[in-house]
N, C-alpha and C positions, 0 to 999 in steps of 0.2 A: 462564580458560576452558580446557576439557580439548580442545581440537582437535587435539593432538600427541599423542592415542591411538596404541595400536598399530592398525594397519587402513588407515591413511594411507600413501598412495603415497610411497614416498619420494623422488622426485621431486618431488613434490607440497611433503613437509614445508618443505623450505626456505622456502617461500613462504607455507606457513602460519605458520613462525617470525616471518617476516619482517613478516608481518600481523598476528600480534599483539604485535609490538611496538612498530607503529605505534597498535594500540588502544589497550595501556596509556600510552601518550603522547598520546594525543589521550583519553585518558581523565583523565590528570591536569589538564593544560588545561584541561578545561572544568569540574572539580569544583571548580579553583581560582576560574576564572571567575566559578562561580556562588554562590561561598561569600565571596567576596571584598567587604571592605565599599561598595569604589568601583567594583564592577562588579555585584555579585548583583542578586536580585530580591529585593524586600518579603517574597515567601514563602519563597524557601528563608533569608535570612537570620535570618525566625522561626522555622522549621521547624528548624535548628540549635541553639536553644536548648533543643530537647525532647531532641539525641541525646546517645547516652551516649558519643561518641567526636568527637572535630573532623576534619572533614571535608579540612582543609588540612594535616592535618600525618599523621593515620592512613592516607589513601587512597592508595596507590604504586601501585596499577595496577586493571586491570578488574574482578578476582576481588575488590579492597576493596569493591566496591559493595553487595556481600551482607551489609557491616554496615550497611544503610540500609534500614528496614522498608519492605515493597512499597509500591510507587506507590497511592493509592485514588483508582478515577475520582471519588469524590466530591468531595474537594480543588476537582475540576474546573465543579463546579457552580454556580452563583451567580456572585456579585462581590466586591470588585471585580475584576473581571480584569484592572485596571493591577495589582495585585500579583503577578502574570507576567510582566513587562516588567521584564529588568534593567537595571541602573540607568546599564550601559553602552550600551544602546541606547534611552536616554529621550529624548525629541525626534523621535525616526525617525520615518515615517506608519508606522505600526500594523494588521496585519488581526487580525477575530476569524473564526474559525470554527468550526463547530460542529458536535459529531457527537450523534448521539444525539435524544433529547427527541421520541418518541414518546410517551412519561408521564412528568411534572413538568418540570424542568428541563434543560434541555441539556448536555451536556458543553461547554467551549467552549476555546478554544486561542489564546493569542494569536500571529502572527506576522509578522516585519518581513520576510526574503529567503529563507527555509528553503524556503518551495515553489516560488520561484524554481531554489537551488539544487538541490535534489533532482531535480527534473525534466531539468536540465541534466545532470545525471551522468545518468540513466536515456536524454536521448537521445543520448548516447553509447556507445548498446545497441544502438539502432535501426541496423539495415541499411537504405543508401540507396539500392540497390536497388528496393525494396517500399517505401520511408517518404522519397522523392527532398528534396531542400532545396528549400525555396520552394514547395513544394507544400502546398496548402489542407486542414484538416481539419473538420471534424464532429465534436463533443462531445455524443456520447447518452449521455446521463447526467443527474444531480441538478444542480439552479441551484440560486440560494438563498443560503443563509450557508452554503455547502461548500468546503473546500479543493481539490477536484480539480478544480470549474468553470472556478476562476482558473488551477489548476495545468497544466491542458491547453491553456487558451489560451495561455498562455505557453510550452509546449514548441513549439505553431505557431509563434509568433512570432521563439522564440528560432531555428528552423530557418526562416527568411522567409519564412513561412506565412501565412494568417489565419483563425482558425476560427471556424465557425459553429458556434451552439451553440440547445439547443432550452430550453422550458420544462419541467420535471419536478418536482415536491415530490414527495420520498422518504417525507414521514411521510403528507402523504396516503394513497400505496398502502399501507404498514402498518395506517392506520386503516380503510381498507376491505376488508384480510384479514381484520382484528383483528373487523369486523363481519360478516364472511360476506358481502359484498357484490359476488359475485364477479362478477355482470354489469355492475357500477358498476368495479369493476378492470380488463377487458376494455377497457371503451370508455374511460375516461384511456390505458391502454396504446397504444388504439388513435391516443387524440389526438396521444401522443407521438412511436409511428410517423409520422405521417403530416407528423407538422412536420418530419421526416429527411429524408420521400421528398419534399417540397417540397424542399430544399435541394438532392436528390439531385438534383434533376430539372430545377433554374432556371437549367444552366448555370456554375456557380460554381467547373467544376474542382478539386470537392473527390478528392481523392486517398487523404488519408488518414481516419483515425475511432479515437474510443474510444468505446467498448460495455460493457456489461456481458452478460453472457451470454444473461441471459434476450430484454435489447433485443434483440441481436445476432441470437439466434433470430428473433424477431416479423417483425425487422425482413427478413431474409432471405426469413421467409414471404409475406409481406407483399409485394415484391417481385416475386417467382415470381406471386403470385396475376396483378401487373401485366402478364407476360408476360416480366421484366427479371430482373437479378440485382446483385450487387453487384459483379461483374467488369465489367459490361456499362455499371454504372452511373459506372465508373471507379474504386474502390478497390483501389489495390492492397497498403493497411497498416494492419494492425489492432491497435490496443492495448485489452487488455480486461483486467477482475477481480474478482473477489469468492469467494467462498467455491460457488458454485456453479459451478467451472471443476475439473470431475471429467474422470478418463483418457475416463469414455465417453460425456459432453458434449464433450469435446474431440476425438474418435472422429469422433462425431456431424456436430461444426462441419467439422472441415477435409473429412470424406468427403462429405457429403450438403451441404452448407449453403454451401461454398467449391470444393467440385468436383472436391478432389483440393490435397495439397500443394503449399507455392510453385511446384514447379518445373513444375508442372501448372498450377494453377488462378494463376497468377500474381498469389497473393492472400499472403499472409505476415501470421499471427496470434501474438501474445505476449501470455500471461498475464503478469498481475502480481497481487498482494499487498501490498496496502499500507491504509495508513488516517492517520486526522488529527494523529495523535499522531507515526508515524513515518516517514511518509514512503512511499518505493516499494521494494519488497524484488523486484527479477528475476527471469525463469525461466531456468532451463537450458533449451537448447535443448529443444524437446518433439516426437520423434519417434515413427513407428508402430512403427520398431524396438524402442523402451523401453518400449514400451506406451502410450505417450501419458502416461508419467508425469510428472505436474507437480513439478519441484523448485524452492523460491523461497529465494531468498542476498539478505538485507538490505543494505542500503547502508552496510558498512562503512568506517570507523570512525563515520559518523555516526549510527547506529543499527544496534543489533546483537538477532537471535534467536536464543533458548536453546530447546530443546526437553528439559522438564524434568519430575521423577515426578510423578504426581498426590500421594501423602504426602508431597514434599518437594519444595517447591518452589526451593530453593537447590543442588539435585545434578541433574545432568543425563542424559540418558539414556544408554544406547548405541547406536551408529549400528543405526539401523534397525528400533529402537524406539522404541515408543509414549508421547505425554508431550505434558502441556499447552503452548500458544507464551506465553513470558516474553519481553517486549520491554524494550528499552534504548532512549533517545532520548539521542544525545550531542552537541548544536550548541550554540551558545554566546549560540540565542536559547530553548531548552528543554531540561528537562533530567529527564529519566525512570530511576529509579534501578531499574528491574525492577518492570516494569505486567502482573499476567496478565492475558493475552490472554482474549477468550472463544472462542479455536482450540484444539484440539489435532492432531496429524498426527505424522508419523515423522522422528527427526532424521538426517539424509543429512551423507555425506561434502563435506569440502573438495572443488574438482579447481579445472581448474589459471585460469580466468577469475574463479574465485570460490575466492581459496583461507580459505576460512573452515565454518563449519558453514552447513547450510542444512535446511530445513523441508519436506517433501510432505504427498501427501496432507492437504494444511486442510481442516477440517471442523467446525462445531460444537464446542464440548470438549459430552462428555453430560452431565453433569451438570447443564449450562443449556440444554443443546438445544432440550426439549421447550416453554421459554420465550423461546424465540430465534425472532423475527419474523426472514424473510429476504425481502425485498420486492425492488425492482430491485435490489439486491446479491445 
């Protein structure tokens, strides 16, 4: 991975040295893992018989992964899905989750502690400040077969929390965009609102929440209309994401919707980036000074983003150029050899909290835009 560009603070580079040499080691580990006859899965150890290289003995570090044709969400469709389960963790209780399946079948993932992990490193992002320990959260967001349902309950918990959480199906709202059914979307939205501001409102010392932008909004409005807000309602930490967290929705939230930065509205909002496949990729801090620019750095080693050409998908951009997001999945319950993303946005510098590449501005990639449902995400 070319992070050791010229352009890099050199200050900085040490520790980007120092990072990816903890990737290609934590790269070799898990290819061996997964390749291994008394550790792999049913699928990559079939998947192996198709390549033109051995995965155990060719691969020395992260850049080998590019001898491994891209990840295809289809793999991901169907069953069985114990042929995802490697054979070093057979026995363990087992989650599925599933993304997608607006039309035919769903994408579906199997896994044993990843969204455990993952989320535990991410809330060691959280300022306890804004996000205090023990403090109760709110999950507005997708129920259902979704990994972030369980995932956010588990970051309350893991912080001695307990979170409340509402009913939502995601593909629902998709299929009544997908219909023009916008006064039929209105009033679910509204249902889902309203199962917050119950929570909000029953006494439960919820403190913290995850949102999605568009909720986040409603739900704000929504509020205000009651005469209340969400400082008043006791939130003082907000974890939110999806692809509709722009500089001037983010503009929007903290100046009109939150009342002014933490140090004002004693409210502390963080995008995130993430999905089922990889997990939570952070934001750098996001200030009015930098324009409210969003930049998001994956949870390295355990998942890594390329920001890469659209004719070539194995060379990656220059900083602060444009290019589709390529993801890597590298845990030792899944293992993602370069999935393009349906993102593209601009590839951003190391610095010194994330010293790795990292991704702004996400958006759509165009080329499927115009067929990209964006419903509560």
């Amino acid at each position: 991975m070319s992070t050791a560009e010229s352009g890099v603070d050199p200050e900085i580079q040490k520790k980007v040295s120092e990072a990816l040499d903890r990737l290609n080691e934590h790269t070799l580990k898990t290819v061996h893992w997964h390749f291994s006859d008394d550790t792999g899965s049913p699928f990559w150890l079939e998947k192996k018989r198709e390549l033109n290289f051995d995965p155990l003995t060719d691969v020395k570090g992260f850049d080998d992964l590019k001898k491994f044709p891209h990840f295809e969400d289809e793999w991901l469709r169907g069953g069985p899905v114990t042929r995802w389960v490697p054979k070093g963790h057979q026995g363990k209780p087992t989650y599925v989750f599933e993304t997608g399946g607006t039309t035919g079948i769903p994408k579906s993932r199997v896994v044993i502690e990843d969204h455990w992990k993952d989320y535990e490193l991410f809330s060691d992002t959280l300022p306890e400040k804004y996000f205090p320990k023990g403090a109760n959260w709110l999950m507005l967001g997708p129920s259902g077969p979704r990994r972030l349902r369980l995932a956010v309950e588990h970051l309350a918990q893991h912080r001695g929390g307990i979170c409340f959480c509402i009913d939502l199906d995601p593909r629902w709202v998709v299929k009544l965009i997908k219909k023009g059914w916008m006064e039929h979307l209105e009033e679910y939205k509204k249902h889902c609102i309203d199962q917050a501001i119950t929570i909000l409102t029953a006494g439960h010392d919820v403190k913290c929440m995850f949102a999605t932008p568009k909720l986040l909004e409603s739900l704000g409005e929504a509020l205000e209309e009651r005469g209340t807000s969400l400082g008043e309602c006791g939130i003082t930490g907000i974890f939110s994401g999806g692809t509709e967290f722009t500089p001037q929705w983010t503009r929007f939230c903290v100046e009109e919707l939150l009342d002014g930065p933490p140090e004002e509205s004693g409210i502390y909002m963080t995008p995130t980036y993430g999905n089922t496949l990889m997990g939570l990729a952070c934001s750098k801090p996001v200030t009015a000074s930098d324009g409210y620019k969003i930049s998001y750095y994956a949870p390295q080693p355990r998942a890594v983003t390329e920001v890469v050409q659209f004719e070539d998908y194995d060379s990656v951009v220059g900083y602060g150029e444009t290019g589709r997001v390529k993801l890597y999945t590298l845990t030792d319950e899944f293992f993602v050899p370069g999935f393009m993303e349906r993102d593209e946005g601009e590839r951003e510098m190391p610095f010194d909290t994330y010293p790795w590449d990292g991704v702004s501005g996400v958006r759509p990639f165009h080329e499927l835009a115009s067929a990209t449902t964006v419903g509560v995400y």
